[in-house]
Structure formats: C-alpha cells, structure tokens
GUVEXRO-905907 format. One record per atom (N, C-alpha, C): residue in three letters; y, x, z. Coordinates in steps of 0.001 Angstrom, whole numbers, padded with zeros to 6 digits, always signed. Last residue first. Layout:
<atoms>
ALAYXZ...
</atoms>
This chain:
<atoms>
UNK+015739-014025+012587UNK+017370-013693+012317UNK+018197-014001+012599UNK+013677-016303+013162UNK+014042-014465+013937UNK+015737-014062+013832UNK+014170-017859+010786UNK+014257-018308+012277UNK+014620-016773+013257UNK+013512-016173+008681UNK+014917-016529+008810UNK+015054-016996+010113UNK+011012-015088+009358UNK+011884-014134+009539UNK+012907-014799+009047UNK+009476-017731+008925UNK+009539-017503+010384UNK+010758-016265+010500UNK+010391-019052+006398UNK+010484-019325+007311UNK+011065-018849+008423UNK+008059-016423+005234UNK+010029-016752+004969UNK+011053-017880+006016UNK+005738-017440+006058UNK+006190-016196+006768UNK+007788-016230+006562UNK+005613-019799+004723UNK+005986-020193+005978UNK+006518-018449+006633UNK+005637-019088+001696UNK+007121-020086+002262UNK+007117-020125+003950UNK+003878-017288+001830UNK+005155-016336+001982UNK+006396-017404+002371UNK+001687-018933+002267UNK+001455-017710+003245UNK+003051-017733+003257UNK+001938-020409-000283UNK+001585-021250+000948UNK+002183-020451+002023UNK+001436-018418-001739UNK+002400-019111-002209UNK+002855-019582-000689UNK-001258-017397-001105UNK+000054-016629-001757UNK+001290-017650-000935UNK-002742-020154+000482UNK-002780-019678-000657UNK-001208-018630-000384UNK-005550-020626+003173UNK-004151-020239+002974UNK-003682-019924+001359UNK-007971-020232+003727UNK-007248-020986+002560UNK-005927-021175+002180UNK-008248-018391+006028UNK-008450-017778+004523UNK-008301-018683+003377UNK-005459-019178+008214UNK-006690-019506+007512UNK-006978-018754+005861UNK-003060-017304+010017UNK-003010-017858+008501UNK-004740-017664+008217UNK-000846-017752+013153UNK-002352-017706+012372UNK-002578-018064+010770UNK+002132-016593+014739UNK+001561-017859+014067UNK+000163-016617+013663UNK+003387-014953+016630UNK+003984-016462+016442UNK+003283-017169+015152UNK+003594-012427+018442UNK+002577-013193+018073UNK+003049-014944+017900UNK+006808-010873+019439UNK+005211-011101+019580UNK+004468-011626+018557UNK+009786-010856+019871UNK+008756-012105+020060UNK+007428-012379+019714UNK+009968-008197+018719UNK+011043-009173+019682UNK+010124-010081+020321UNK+008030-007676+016700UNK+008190-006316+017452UNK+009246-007240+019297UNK+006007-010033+015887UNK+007820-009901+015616UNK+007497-008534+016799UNK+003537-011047+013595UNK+003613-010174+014763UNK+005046-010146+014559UNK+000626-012820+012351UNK+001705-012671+012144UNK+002991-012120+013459UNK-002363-012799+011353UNK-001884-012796+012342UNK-000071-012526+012322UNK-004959-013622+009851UNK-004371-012930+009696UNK-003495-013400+010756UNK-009117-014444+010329UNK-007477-014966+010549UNK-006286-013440+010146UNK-011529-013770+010677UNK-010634-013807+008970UNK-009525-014080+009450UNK-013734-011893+012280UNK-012577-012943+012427UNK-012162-012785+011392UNK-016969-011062+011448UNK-015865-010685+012243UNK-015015-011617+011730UNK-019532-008646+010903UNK-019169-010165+011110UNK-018241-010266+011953UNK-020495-006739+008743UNK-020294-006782+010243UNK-019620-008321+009857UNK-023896-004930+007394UNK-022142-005678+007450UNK-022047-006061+008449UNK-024841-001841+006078UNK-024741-002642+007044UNK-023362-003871+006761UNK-025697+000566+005129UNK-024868-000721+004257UNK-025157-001826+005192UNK-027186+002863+005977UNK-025409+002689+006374UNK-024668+001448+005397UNK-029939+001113+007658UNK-028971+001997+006776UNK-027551+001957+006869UNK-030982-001211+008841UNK-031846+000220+009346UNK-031286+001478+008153UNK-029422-003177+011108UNK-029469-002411+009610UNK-030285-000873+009952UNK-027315-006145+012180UNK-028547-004545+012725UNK-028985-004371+010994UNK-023961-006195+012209UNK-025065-006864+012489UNK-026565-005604+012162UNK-021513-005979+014380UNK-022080-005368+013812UNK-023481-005760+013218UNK-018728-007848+015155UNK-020125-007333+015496UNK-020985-006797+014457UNK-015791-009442+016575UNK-016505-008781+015280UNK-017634-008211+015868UNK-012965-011542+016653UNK-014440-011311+017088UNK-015051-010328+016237UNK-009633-011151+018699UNK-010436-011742+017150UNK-011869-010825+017897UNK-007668-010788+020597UNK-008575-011820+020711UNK-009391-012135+019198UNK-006054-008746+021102UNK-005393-010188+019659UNK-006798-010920+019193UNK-007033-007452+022360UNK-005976-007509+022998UNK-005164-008849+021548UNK-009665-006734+021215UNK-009673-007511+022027UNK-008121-008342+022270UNK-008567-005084+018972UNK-009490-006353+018931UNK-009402-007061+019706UNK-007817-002691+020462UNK-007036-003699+019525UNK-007093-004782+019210UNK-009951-002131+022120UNK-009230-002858+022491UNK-008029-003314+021828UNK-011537-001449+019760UNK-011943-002439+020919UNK-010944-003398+020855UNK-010287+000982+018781UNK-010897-000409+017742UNK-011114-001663+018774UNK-010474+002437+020907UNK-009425+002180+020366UNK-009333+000822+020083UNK-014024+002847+020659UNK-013118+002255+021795UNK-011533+002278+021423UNK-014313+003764+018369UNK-014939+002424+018315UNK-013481+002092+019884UNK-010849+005328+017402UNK-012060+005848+017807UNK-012985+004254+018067UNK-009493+004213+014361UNK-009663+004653+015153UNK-011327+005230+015702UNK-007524+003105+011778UNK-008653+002842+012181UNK-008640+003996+013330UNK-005191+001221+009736UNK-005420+001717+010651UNK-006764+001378+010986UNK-002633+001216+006732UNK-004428+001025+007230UNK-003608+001565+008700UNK+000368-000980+005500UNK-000952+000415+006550UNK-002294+000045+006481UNK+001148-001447+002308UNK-000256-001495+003234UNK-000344-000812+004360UNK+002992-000752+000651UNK+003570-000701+001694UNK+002376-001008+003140UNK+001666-000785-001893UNK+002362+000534-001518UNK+002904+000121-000058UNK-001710-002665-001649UNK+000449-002870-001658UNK+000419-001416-001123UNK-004013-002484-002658UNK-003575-003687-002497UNK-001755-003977-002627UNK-004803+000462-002899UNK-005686-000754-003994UNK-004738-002019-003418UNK-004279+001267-000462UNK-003578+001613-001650UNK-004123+000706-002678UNK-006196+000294+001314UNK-005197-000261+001301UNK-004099+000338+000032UNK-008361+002632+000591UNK-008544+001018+000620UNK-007139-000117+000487UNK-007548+004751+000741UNK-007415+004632-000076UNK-007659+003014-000243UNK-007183+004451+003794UNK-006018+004858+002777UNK-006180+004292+001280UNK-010074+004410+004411UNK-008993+002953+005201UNK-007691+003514+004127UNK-010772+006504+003866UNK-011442+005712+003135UNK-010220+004527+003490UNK-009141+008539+005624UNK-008894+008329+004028UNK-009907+007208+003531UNK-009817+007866+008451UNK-008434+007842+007797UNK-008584+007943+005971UNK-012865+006240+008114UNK-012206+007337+008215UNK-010969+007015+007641UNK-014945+003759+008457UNK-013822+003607+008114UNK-012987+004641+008154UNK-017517+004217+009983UNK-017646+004113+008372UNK-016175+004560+007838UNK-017179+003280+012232UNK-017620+004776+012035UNK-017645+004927+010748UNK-014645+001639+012501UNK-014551+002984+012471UNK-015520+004052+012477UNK-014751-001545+011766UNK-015658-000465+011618UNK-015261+001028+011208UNK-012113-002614+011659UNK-013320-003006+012681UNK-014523-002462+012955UNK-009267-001182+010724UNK-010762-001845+010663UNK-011137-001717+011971UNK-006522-003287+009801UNK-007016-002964+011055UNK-008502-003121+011037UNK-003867-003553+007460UNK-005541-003791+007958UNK-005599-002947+009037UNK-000246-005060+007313UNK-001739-004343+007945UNK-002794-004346+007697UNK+002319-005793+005908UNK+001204-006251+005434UNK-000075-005074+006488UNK+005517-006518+006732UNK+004914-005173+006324UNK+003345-005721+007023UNK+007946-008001+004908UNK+007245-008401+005625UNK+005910-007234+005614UNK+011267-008603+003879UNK+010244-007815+004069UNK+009477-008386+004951UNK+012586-010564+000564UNK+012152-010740+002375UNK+011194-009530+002622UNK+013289-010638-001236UNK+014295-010119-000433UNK+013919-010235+000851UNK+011778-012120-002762UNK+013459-012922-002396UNK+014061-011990-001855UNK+009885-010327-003852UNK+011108-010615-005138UNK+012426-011346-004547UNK+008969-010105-001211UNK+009454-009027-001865UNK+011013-009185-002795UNK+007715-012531-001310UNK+008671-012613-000422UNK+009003-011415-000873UNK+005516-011531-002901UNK+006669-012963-003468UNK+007765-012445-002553UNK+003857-009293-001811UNK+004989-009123-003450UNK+005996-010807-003577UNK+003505-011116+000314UNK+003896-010092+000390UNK+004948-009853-000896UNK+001409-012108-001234UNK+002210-013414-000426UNK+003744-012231-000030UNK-000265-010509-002078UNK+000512-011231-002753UNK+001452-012047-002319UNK-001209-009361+000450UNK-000154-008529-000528UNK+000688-009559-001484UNK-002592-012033+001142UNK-001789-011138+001931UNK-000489-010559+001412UNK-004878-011308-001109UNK-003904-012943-001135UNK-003005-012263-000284UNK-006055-009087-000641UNK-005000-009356-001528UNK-004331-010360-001726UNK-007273-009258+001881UNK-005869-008726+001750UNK-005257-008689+000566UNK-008696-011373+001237UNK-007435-011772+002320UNK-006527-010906+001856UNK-010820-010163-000773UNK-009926-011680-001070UNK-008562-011912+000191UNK-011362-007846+001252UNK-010893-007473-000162UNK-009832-008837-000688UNK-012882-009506+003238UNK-011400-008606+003604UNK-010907-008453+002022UNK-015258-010721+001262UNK-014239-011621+002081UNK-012757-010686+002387UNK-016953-009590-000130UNK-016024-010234-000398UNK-014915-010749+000393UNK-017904-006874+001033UNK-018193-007513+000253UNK-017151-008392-000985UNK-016833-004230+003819UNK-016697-005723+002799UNK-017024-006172+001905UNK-016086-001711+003230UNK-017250-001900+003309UNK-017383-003476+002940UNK-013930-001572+005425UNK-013487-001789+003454UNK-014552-001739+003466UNK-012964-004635+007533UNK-013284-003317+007282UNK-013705-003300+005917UNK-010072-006160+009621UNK-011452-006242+009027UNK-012189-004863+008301UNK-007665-008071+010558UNK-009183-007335+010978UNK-010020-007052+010108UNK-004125-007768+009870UNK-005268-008288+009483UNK-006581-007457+010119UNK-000726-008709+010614UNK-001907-008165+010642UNK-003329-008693+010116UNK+001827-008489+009448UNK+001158-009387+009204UNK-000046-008414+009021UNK+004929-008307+010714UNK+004100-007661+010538UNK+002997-008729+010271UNK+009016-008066+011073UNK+007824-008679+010500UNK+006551-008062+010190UNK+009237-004352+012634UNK+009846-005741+011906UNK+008701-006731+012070UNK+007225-002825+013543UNK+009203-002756+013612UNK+009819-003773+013269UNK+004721-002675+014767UNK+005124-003244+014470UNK+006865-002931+014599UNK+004502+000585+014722UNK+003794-000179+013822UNK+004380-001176+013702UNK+005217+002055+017394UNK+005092+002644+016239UNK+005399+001277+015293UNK+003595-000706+019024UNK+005122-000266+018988UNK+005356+000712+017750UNK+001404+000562+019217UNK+002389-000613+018221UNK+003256-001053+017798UNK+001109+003809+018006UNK+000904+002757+019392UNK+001723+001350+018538UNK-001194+006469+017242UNK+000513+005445+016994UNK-000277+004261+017644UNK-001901+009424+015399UNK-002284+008306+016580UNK-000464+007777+016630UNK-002103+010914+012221UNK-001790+010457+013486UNK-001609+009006+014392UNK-003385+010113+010082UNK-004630+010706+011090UNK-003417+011131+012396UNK-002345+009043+008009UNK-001641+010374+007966UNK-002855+010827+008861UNK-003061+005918+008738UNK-003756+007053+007944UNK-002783+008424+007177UNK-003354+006383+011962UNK-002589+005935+010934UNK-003437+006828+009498UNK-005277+004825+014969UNK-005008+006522+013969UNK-004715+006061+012718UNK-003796+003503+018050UNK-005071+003566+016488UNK-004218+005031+015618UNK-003629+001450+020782UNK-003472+002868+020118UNK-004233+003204+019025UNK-001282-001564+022138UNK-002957-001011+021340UNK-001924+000537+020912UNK-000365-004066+023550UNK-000757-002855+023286UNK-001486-001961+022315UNK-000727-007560+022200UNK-000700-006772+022776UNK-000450-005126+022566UNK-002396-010747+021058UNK-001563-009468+021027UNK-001126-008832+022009UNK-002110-013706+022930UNK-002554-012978+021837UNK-001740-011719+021365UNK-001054-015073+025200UNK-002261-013972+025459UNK-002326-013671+024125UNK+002050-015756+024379UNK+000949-015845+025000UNK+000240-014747+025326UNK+002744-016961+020552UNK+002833-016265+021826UNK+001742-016273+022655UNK+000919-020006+019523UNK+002832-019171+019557UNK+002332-018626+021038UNK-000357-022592+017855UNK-000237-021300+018528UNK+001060-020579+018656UNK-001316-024540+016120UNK-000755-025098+017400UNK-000804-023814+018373UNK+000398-024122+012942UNK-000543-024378+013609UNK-000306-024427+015023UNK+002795-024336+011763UNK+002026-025327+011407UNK+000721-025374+012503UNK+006093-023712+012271UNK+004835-023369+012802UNK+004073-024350+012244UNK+008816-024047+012103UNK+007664-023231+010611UNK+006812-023000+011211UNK+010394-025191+013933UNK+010241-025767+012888UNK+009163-025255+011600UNK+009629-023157+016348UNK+009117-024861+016231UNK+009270-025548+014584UNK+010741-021229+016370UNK+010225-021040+015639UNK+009279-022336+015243UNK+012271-020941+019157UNK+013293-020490+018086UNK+011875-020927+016500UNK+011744-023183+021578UNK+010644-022075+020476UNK+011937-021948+019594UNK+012676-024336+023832UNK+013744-023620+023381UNK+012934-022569+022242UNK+011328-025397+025601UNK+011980-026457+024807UNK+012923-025896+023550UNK+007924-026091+027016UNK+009130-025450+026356UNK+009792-026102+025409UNK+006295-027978+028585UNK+007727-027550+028790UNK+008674-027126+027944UNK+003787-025907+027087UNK+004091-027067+027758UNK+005462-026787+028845UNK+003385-022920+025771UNK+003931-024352+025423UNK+004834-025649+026131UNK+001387-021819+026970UNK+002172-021100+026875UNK+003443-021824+026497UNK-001170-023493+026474UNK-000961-023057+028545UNK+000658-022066+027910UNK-001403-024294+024393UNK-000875-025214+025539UNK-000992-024614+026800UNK-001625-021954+023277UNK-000461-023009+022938UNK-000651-023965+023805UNK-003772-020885+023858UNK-003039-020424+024330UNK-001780-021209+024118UNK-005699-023113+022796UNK-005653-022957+024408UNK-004264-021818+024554UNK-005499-022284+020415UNK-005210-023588+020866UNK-005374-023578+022580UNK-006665-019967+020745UNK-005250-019876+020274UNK-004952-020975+020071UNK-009562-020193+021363UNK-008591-019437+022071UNK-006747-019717+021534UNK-009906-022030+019043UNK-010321-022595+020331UNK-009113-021643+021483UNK-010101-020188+017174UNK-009130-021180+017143UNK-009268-021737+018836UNK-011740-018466+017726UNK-010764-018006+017668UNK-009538-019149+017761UNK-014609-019913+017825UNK-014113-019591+019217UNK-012398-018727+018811UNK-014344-020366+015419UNK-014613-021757+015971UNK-013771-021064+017407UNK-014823-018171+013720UNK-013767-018850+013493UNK-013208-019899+014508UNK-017730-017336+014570UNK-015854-016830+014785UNK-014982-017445+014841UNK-018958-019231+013090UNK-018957-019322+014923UNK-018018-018689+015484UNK-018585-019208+010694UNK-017653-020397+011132UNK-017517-020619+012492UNK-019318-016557+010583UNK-017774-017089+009830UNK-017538-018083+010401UNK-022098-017036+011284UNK-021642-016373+012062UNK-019792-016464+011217UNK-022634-018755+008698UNK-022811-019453+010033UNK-021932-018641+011023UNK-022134-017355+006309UNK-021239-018524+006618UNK-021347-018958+008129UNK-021929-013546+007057UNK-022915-014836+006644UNK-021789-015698+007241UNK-019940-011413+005052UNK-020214-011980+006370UNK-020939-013300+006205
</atoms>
C-alpha cells in the first residue's frame, strides 16, 4: 500500500474513533476498561453486524465469530508487506497470551474478495496461527463489514490481476458483551499488543 494513501487512511480512521470517544464517553463513569485503554476509543459506532463466508464456505454472522475476545483485522493475502507483518505480529501477541492462559481468537477479514476465495483466505491464515479465521465474502458482504467498523479500503486501477488495494492497518479488538473496546497501530509490538489485550480480558472477567 503506497505511504501517502496509509497515512490518508490512517488519518480519517483515527479521526472517526476519536470522535467516537467523545460522543460515547462524556459523562461516563462506569468504563469497566478505563484502566487498559491507551487510546481515546471505546464502543460506539464502531462495529457491528456483519455476514461473511468462513473458510469451511459457510456463511456466519458475528455473532457466529465473535464468542469471546476477538482481534480483528482488514486486509487481503495479495499483500505485499504490510497484512502479512500485522498478522503475524497479531499471532504473536496471540502465541504469548496463549503461554499465560489467555485466549484471544486472532481474525483476517479480506478486503478483496474477488481474488480472496475461501481457500486462498485458508490457506493464508494457516501460515500464521491454527486458531486464525479467515473470512471473505461476496464485494457487498465485504462492504458492509467494512463499513460497519468504519476502516477504508480501495482498490487502486491495474490493467492485471496484481493489483493492490489500499486500506486501514488498525487491528481492532471485539467482546461478543461489550463490543469494540480498543485500536492497535502497526507499531504496536507482540509484546506491547498481548500486555494490553491481557489487560482488557481480565477487566471483562
């Protein structure tokens, strides 16, 4: 993904999820999760509904998906560099909290379903953690997953099928109870990722 269109994502994602912390925020007094939040988001408009095709190639709603701790991610295996470096920092943050005893079940969510078929999105996420979902869908599915957790992506023009797309890096952190309670930057490190996700599922508990 080029740096300019990375940092014009990036710019309007934060922007939205600093706006949703203070229209979702103000007053409250009772965040079960105030102490492991670092960034200025919780809840709100982010996340939502959604319907996508598992890679078994059955359809599942989020419910399906999120049951526990979930730590979503956007992006598609066509990637270069960038999805490949998240989701394995991700997994890794993943295998730590593993060794304490913490589960935390690791997502991709592509962004490019005409490329992304139930087995390419399978085998993609098998390269990272036995516990990886993929999910990909029909483009309109893909939408409104996208939309409904507010990340950006676009296709950029290509007169072949090696096209790249440009799209949100944030990872997203999901309670099946309480929704959408934090954002993790692609500097995020392993280490960094699993002390605050450990955190947030002792606060839940």
């Amino acid at each position: 993904m080029s740096k300019t269109y990375a940092i014009a994502a990036g710019a309007v994602v934060v922007a939205l999820l600093g706006g949703t912390f203070a229209a979702t925020q103000m007053g409250k007094s009772d965040d079960i999760f105030a102490g492991c939040r670092a960034s200025q988001a919780a809840g709100g408009a982010i996340g939502g509904p959604f319907e996508l095709v598992d890679e078994t190639g059955a359809t599942v709603t989020d419910a399906d998906v999120i049951t526990g701790p979930t730590l979503i991610y956007f992006g598609y295996t066509f990637c270069p560099d960038v999805c490949p470096l998240d989701n394995m920092r991700n997994a890794q943050a993943v295998d730590i909290l593993d060794d304490a005893g913490v589960e935390v079940t690791p997502v991709f969510i592509s962004i490019d379903p005409e490329r992304d078929t139930v087995d390419v999105v399978r085998d993609f996420t098998d390269n990272f953690h036995d516990r990886m979902l993929g999910l990909t869908g029909s483009p309109e599915q893909v939408r409104a997953a996208s939309q409904a957790y507010r990340t950006y992506y676009a296709k950029q023009d290509a007169e072949d099928e090696y096209y790249l797309v440009d799209h949100t890096t944030m990872s997203y952190l999901v309670f099946p109870e309480h929704g959408f309670q934090e954002f993790y930057r692609r500097d995020v490190t392993p280490e960094q990722m699993a002390e605050s996700l450990s955190c947030f599922v002792d606060a839940a508990s």
